[in-house]
Each structure stands twice: as C-alpha cells, then as structure tokens.
N, C-alpha and C positions, 0 to 999 in steps of 0.2 A: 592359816597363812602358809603352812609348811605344802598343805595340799597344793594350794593354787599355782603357788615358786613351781611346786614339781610337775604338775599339768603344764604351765607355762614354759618348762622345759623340754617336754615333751614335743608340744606341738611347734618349739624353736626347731630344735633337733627334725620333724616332719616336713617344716617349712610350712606350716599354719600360719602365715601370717596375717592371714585376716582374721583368724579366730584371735590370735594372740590379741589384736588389737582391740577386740569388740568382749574379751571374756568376762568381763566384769558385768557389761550389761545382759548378755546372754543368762549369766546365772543369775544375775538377780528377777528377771523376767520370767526363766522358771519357776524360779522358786515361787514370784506372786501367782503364776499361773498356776502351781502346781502339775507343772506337765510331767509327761513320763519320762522314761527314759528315753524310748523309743522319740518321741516328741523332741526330745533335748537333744538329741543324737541329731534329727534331723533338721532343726536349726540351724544348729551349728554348720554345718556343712550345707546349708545355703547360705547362710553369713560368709562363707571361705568361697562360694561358687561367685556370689554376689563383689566378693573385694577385687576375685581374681577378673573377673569380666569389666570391671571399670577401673584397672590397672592396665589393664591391655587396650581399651579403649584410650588411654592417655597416651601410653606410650606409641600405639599407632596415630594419633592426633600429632604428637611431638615430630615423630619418622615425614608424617608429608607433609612439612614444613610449608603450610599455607603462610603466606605474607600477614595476611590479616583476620579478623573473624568478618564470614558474611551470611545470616542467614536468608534464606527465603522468605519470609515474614516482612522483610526491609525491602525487596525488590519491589520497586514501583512500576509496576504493570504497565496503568494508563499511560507511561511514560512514550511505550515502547511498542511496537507492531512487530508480528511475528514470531510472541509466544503469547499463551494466553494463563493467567493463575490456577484453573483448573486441569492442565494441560503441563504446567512446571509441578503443581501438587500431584499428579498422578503418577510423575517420576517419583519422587522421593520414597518407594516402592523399593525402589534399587532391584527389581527384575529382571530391567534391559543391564546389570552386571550378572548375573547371574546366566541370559544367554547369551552373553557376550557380544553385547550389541553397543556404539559409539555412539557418543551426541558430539552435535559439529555446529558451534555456535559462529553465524558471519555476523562482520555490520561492520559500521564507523567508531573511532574510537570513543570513547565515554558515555557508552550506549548502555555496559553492563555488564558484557560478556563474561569476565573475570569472575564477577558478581556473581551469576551463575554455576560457573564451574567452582567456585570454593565454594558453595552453598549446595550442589547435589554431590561433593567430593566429604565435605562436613559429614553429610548425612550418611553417607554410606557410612567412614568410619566410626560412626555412633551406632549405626546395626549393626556394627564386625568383621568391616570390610579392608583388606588393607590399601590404601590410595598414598599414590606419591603426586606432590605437585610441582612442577617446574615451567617456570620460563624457559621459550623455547632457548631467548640467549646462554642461558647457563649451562642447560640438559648440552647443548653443544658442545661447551667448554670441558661440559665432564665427560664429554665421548671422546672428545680429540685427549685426554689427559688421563684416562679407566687407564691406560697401558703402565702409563709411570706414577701414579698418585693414588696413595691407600684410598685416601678417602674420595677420590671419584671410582675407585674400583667400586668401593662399597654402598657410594649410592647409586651405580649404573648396576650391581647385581640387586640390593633392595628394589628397584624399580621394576626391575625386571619380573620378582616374583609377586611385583602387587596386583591387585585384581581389577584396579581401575589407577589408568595414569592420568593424569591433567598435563596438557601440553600448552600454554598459554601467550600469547602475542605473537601468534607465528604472523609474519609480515612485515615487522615493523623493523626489523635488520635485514640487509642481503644475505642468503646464503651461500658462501663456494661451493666449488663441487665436491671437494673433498668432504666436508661439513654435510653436502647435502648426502653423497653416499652414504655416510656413518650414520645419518639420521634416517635414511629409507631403511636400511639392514636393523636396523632396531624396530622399527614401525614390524617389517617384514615378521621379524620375531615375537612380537607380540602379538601378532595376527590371529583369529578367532580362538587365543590364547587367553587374551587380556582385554579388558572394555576403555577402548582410550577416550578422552575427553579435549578435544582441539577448540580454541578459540582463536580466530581470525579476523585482520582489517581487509585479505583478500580475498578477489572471489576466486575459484574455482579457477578461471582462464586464465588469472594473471602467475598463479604461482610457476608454474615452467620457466617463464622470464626470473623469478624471484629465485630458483635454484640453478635454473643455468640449463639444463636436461629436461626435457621433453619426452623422451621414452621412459626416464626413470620415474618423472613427476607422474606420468600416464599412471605407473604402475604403483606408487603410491598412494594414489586420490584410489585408485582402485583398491585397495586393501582398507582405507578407511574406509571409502564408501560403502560396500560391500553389506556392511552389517550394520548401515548408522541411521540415525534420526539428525536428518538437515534445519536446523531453525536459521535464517538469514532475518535478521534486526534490524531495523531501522527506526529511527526517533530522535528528537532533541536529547545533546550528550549531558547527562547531569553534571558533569563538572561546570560546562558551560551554565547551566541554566540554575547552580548553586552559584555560581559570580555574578550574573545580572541580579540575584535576589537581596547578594551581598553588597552592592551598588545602591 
C-alpha cells in the first residue's frame, strides 16, 4: 500500500491525472496479462493520452456553448430540399475546416438550419476542433460590450482563436450600422483565418437593407462568399409540421 500512496504521489506531483484515476485497473491488468514493463509503461501513458484528449474535448464542448444537442443522425432529410444525407455525411470530415472553407445555410424558418450548424460544429469538436457558437443577437452584444466587460472580452478573444465559428439567425433582428461595422471588422478578421458557419432567413439581396450599407454588405457577403459551400433550404418547417401531428 506504501508503494501505490508513493507512485500516486508522484504522478499527483506530475499532473497524471488520468493515470491517478485508472491505476488500480492498469495494474491489475498487468499483472493478469503479465506484460512487461515496457508494455506497462506504455499503457499507462495511453491511458493519460486517452483522459487528456476527452477532457479537452468536454471542455471545448462546454467553451461553444451550443443551446442544445443536435446530431446529424436526427436530421430528417426527406423533410427538406437542398441538402442531401450523403452530401451532409461527407462534411462531417471536417476538411472544408481544415482549408478554411464556410458553409452558408439559407431557407425559412423551422426548416433546420440551426440543426445543421450545432450538428457539423458537434462534430468538429469531437475530432478536436475548437468551435464557438453564437446567435447573431448576442455575438452583437458582446462586440458593442468586448471594450468594457471581462467576460465579453473573453468570449470575443476565445472566438476569435476558434477554428470554426457558428453565426446563427442572422436575419431575424435589424442590424445598425454601428453593430453592422463591429460585425464586418470581425467577419474581416477571421477571414481565410477561420471556417465560419452562417445560418440565415435572408437571401443574399435582402441583407444590405438588413444592415443599412451597401458597400459594406458587398464586402462582407464577399469575405463569406469567397471560400464557402451555399446550401439554400426549402421545405415544410418541422415545428409547424410537429403541431398539426400534435392536433
């Protein structure tokens, strides 16, 4: 017992915490295996590789603060026109983050969009990606507020260094201009930096109206554009079509 206390303080002292947690099984697994050392030795230290890679996958899950869980599994296809299941399965690759490429979901409301973007923003952070997610109302709030308030400082700099953002219900509030600037100069920034993820009620032509600016919208929808995959949705809104069933 003297042994184990002392190894267990060891690897305190190391910051093993995933050995710390699993040593009991480790040795006994040994010992029935009869493995070497060398064997034991490398257990161990896939046991501490394994705790630390699904400790960081929690804590990047916790960071982009998805509203809810959605996987892809649950999206109903036939619902919807304008993506197809083999074609949402071929993202979950998560490559187009890797060269820095955008997906830009349009349609009417209750079509899915949302659904989409926390189901390939999911997935990324289960391969190792860091993703943040925000309504566009909020992300707003925390731009016009990064200047005076910790904690919008500190989720407009985490945002900044994720590798995929989620921008979600841009449309469905007006933009000022002020709001619309502070949100171009960030877009700007994260530009074939960062792989963003837009979900929209509007198309294309109506947003200039929605921000007020016209040359700035240009150059905006141009920075998205640039590097993205356009899916435009259409279909019966499942909220609707979950109340007539409820009826």
């Amino acid at each position: 017992m003297k042994a184990q206390e002392q190894a267990l303080g060891y690897l305190r002292t190391l910051g093993l915490q995933g050995i710390v947690q699993g040593l009991d099984e480790l040795v006994n697994d040994a010992e029935s295996r009869r493995s070497s050392y060398l064997a034991f030795l490398n257990a161990i230290f896939s046991f501490e590789i394994d705790f630390r890679v699904k400790r960081r996958v929690e804590r990047n899950m916790t960071g982009a603060h998805f509203p809810v869980v959605k996987r892809l599994e649950d999206f109903d296809f036939g619902r919807v026109k304008g993506i197809g299941r083999s074609e949402a399965v071929n993202l979950l690759d998560c490559r187009w983050i890797d060269t820095k490429q955008n997906l830009l979901f349009f349609g009417p409301p209750g079509i899915g969009k949302t659904h989409l973007g926390i189901a390939f923003g999911r997935t990324a952070v289960e391969k190792g990606y860091k993703v943040c997610f925000e309504r566009v109302t909020n992300l707003i709030k925390l731009l016009k507020t990064a200047e005076v308030q910790k904690t919008s400082e500190y989720r407009i700099r985490r945002i900044m260094k994720s590798e995929l953002v989620i921008i979600d219900e841009i449309g469905y509030t007006p933009i000022e201009k002020r709001e619309a600037n502070l949100f171009f100069n960030m877009i700007s920034e994260l530009y074939e930096k960062v792989s963003v993820i837009v979900t929209s009620n509007k198309s294309f032509e109506t947003w200039a109206e929605m921000m007020g600016d016209s040359v700035m919208t240009t150059a905006l929808l141009d920075r998205l554009l640039h590097h993205a995959r356009v899916f435009t949705l259409d279909g019966e809104s499942y909220r609707i079509k979950k109340s007539r069933k409820e009826v």
